[in-house]
C-alpha positions as CSV (number, residue, x, y, z in Angstrom):
1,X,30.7,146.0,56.3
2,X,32.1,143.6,53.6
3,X,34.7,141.2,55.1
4,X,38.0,141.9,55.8
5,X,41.2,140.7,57.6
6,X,43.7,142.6,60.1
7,X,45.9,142.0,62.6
8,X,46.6,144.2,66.2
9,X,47.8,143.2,69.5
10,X,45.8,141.1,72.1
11,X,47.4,141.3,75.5
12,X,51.1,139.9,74.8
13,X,50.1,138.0,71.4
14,X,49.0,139.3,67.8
15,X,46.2,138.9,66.9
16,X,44.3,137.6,64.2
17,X,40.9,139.8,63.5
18,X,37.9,138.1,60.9
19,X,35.0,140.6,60.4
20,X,32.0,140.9,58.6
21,X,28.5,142.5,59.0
22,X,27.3,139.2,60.8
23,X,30.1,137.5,62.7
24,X,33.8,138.6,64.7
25,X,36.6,135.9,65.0
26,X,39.8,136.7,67.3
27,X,42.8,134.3,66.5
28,X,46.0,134.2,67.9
29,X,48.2,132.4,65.6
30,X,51.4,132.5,68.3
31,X,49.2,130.3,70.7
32,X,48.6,127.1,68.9
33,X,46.2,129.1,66.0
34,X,43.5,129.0,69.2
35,X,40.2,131.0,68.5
36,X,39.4,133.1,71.8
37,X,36.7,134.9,70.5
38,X,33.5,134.3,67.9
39,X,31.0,136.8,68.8
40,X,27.4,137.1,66.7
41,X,27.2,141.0,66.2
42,X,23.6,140.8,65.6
43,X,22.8,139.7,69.4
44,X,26.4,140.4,70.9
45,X,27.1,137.0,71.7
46,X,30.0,135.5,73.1
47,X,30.2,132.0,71.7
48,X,33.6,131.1,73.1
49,X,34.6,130.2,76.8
50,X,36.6,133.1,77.8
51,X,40.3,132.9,79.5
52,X,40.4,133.9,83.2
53,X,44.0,135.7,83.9
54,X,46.6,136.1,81.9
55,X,47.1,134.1,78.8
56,X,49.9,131.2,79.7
57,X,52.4,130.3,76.8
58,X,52.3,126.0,76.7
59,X,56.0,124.2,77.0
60,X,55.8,121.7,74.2
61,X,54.7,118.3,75.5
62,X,53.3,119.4,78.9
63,X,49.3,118.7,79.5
64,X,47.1,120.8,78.1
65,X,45.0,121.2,80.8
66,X,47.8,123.2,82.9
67,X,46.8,126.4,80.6
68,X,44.4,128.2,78.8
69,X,41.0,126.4,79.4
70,X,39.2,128.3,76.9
71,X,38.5,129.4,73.1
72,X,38.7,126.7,70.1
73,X,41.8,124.7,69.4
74,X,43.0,121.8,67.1
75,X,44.1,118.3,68.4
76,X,46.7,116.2,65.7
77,X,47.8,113.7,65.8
78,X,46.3,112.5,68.5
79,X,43.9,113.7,71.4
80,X,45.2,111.9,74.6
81,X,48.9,110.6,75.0
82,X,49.6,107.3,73.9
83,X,52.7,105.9,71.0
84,X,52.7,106.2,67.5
85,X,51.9,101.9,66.5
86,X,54.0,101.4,63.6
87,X,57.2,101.8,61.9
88,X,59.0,104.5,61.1
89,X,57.6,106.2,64.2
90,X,56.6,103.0,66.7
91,X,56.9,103.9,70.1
92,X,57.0,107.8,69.5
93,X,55.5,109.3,72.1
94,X,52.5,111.7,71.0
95,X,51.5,114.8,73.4
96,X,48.7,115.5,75.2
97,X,45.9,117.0,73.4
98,X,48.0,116.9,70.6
99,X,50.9,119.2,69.5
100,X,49.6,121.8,67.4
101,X,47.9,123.8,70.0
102,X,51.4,124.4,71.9
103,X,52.9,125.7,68.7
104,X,53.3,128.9,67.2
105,X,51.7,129.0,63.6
106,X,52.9,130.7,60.4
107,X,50.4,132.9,58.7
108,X,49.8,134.6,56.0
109,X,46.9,137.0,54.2
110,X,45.5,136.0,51.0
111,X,42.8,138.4,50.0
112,X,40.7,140.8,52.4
113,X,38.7,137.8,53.6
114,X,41.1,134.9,53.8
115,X,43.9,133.9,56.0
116,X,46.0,130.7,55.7
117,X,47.9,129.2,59.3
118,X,50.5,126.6,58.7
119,X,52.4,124.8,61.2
120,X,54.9,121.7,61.4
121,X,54.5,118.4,63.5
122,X,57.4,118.0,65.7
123,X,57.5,114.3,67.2
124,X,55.8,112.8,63.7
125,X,56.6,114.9,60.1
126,X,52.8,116.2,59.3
127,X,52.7,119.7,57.8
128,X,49.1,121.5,59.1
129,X,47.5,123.6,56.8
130,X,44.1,125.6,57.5
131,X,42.4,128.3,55.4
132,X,39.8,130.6,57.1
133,X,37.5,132.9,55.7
134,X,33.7,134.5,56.5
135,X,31.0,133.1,54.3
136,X,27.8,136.0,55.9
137,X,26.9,133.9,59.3
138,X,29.7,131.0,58.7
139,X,33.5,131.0,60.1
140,X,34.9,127.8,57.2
141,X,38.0,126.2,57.6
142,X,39.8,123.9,54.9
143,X,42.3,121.9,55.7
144,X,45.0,120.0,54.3
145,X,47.8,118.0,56.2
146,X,50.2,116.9,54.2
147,X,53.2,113.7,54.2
148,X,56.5,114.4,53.3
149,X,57.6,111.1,53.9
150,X,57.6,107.8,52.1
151,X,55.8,106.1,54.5
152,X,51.7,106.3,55.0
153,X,51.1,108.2,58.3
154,X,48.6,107.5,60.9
155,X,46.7,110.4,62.3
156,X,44.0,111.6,64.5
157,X,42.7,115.7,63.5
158,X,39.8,116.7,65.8
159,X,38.3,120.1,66.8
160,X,38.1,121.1,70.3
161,X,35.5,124.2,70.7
162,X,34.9,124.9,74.0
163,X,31.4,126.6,73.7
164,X,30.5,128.9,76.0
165,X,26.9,127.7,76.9
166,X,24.0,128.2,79.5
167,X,21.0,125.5,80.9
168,X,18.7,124.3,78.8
169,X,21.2,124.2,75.3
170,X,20.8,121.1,73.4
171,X,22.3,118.9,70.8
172,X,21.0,118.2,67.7
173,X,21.8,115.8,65.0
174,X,21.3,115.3,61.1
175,X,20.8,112.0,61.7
176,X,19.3,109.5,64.3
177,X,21.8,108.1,66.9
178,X,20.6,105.1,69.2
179,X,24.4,104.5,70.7
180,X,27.3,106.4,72.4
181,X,31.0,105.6,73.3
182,X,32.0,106.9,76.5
183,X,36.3,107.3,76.6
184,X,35.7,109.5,79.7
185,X,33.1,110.5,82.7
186,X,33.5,111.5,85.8
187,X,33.7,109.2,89.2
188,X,32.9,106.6,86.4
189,X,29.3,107.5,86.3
190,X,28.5,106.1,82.8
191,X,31.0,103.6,83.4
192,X,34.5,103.4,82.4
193,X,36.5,103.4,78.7
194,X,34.9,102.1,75.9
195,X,31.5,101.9,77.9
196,X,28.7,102.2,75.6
197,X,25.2,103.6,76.3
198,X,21.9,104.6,74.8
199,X,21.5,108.0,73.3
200,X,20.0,110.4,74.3
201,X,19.1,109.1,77.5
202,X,21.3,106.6,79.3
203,X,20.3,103.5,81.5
204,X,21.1,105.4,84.5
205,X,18.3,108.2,83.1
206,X,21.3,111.2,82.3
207,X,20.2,113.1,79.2
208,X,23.5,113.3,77.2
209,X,21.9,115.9,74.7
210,X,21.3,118.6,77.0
211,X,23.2,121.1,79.7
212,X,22.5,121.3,82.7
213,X,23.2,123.2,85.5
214,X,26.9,123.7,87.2
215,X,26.1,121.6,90.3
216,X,25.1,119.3,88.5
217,X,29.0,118.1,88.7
218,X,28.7,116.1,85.7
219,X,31.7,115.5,82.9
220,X,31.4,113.3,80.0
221,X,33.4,112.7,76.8
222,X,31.4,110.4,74.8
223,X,31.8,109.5,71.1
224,X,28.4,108.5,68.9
225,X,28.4,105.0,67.1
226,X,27.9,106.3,63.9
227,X,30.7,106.2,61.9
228,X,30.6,108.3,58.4
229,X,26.5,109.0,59.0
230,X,26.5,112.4,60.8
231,X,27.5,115.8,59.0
232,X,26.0,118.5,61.3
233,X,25.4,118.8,64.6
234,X,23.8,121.9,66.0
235,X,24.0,123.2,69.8
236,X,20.7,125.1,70.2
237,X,20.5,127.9,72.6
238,X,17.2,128.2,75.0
239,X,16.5,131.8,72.6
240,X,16.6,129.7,69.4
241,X,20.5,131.5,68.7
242,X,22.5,128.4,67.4
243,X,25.7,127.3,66.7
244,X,25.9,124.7,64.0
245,X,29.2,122.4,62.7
246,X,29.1,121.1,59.3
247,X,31.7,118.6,57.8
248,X,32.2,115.8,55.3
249,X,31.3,112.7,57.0
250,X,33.7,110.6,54.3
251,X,37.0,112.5,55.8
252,X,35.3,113.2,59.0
253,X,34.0,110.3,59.9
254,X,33.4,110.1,63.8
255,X,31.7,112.9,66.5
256,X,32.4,113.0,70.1
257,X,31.4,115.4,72.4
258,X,32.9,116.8,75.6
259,X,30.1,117.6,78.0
260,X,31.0,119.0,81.5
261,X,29.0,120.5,84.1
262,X,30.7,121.3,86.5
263,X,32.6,117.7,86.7
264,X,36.0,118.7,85.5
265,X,37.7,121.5,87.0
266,X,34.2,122.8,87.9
267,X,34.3,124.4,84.6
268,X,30.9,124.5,82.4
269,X,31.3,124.1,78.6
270,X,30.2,122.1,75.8
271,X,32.6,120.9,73.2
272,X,31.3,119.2,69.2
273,X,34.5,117.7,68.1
274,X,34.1,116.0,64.6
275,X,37.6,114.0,64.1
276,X,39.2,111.9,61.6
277,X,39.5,108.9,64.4
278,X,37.8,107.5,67.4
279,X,38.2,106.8,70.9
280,X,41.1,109.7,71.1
281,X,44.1,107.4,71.5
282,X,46.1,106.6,68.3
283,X,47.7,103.8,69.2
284,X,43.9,102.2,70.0
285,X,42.1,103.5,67.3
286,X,44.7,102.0,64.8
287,X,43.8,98.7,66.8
288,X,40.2,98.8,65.2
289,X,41.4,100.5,61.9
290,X,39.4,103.6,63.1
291,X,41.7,105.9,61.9
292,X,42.8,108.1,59.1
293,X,46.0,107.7,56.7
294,X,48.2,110.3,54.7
295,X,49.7,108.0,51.5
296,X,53.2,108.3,51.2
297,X,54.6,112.1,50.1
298,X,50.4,112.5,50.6
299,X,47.7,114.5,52.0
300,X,44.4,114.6,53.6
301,X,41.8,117.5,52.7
302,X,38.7,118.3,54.7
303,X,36.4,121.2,55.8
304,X,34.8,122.6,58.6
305,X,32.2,125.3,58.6
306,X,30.7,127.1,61.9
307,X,27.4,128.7,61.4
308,X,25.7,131.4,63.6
309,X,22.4,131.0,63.4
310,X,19.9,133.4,65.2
């Protein structure tokens, strides 16, 4: 089957279809763009978390964690709530999560293989644009986010896959890490924000690079300190199947990872989320000029590509 495009209807939203000999991507462009399916036909599996019940439309602003706890999503401009630190926008609040995944995306069909989603900040004046297409085993995204404004623009853009995974998967880098930056974990195991720790193995003896069980009730978002060095990380699955994120490390400069066992919500996923900022909060990353800028009437390219590998 060479690649193709089409849409139908999935439950109450349309759906986006990607399809090629190798790899099956479900989008739903109504519901923030959100991938809820990317299955490897080879093996039949299921790399996304699935949604339990019905599929909940978000009200703008709300926290994301009152809905759909599944798929692959996009955070911009910012990952948790916090203020916009400078003029025009100083003091603007910024959502939860972001804002793009509670939005309803234009789309539009290029060729049989290529789809293009487009959406419109609404607290800060970003325009979000990402072009998808099926390279044989790879699902690749370019983006471009564009300033309409005069004045440069502040951001955060990270991906939030929430991998469906099992015991026993593992990270892997391109490069050797020695450090982590925790911004989360659970009952304050590895300490509180901004806690640093050794990687892969922490003081307390945790492995950080490797799921667990569920009763484990663990939950960790950590970033690595290792700004502009890594470019893939891989999450290898006990069978040798693996699911592999690639990206330019000079636009997508920092990693974190979202590792929860049980911890949070007694849900069991694994997230890589390569972003244009660290620590999550706009407002701090600007602090520490850990952050990304769209020049005046500007914009801001990148790429991600998802592998299957089996």
């Amino acid at each position: 089957m060479a690649e193709r495009v089409y849409a139908l209807r999935q439950s109450k939203f349309d759906a986006l279809i990607l399809e090629n000999n190798q790899v099956k991507v479900v989008i739903l462009p109504n519901l923030g763009s959100k991938i809820i399916s990317l299955i490897n036909k080879k093996t039949g599996r299921e790399f996304c978390c699935q949604q339990q019940g019905e599929w909940k439309i978000p009200v703008f602003g709300d926290l994301w964690e009152n809905y759909n706890l599944s798929g692959f999503d996009e955070m911009v401009p910012s990952v948790l709530p916090g203020f916009y630190p400078e003029e025009p926008w100083v003091g603007t609040p910024l959502a939860d999560h972001g804002e793009v995944w509670a939005l309803p995306w234009e789309w539009s069909q290029h060729s049989e293989n290529n789809v293009t989603l487009m959406v419109h900040g609404i607290r800060i004046p970003y325009i979000l644009h990402k072009n998808l297409s099926l390279e044989n085993n790879s699902l690749v995204f370019h983006y471009l986010i564009q300033n309409p404004t005069p004045f440069p623009m502040k951001f955060i853009w990270a991906y939030h896959p929430l991998v469906k995974v099992e015991p026993g998967c593992r990270i892997e880098l391109n490069r050797p890490v020695d450090t982590v930056t925790f911004v989360y974990s659970a009952g304050t195991r590895q300490g509180s924000y901004f806690t640093q720790q050794k990687w892969p193995i922490t003081s307390n003896g945790d492995d950080l690079s490797i799921m667990g069980d569920l009763l484990i009730k663990r939950a960790e978002k950590y970033y690595f300190n290792a700004k502009g060095i890594i470019e893939r990380v891989k999450i290898s699955f006990p069978d040798r199947e693996n699911l592999a994120f690639s990206f330019p490390s000079a636009k997508v400069p920092y990693v974190g990872v979202w590792l929860n066992q049980g911890g949070w919500k007694n849900e069991y996923h694994l997230a890589i989320e390569p972003a244009t900022g660290f620590l999550d909060r706009l407002d701090l990353a600007a602090l520490s000029d850990s952050i990304s800028i769209i020049p005046p009437h500007g914009s801001y390219e990148w790429y991600l590509q998802i592998e299957v590998e089996y």
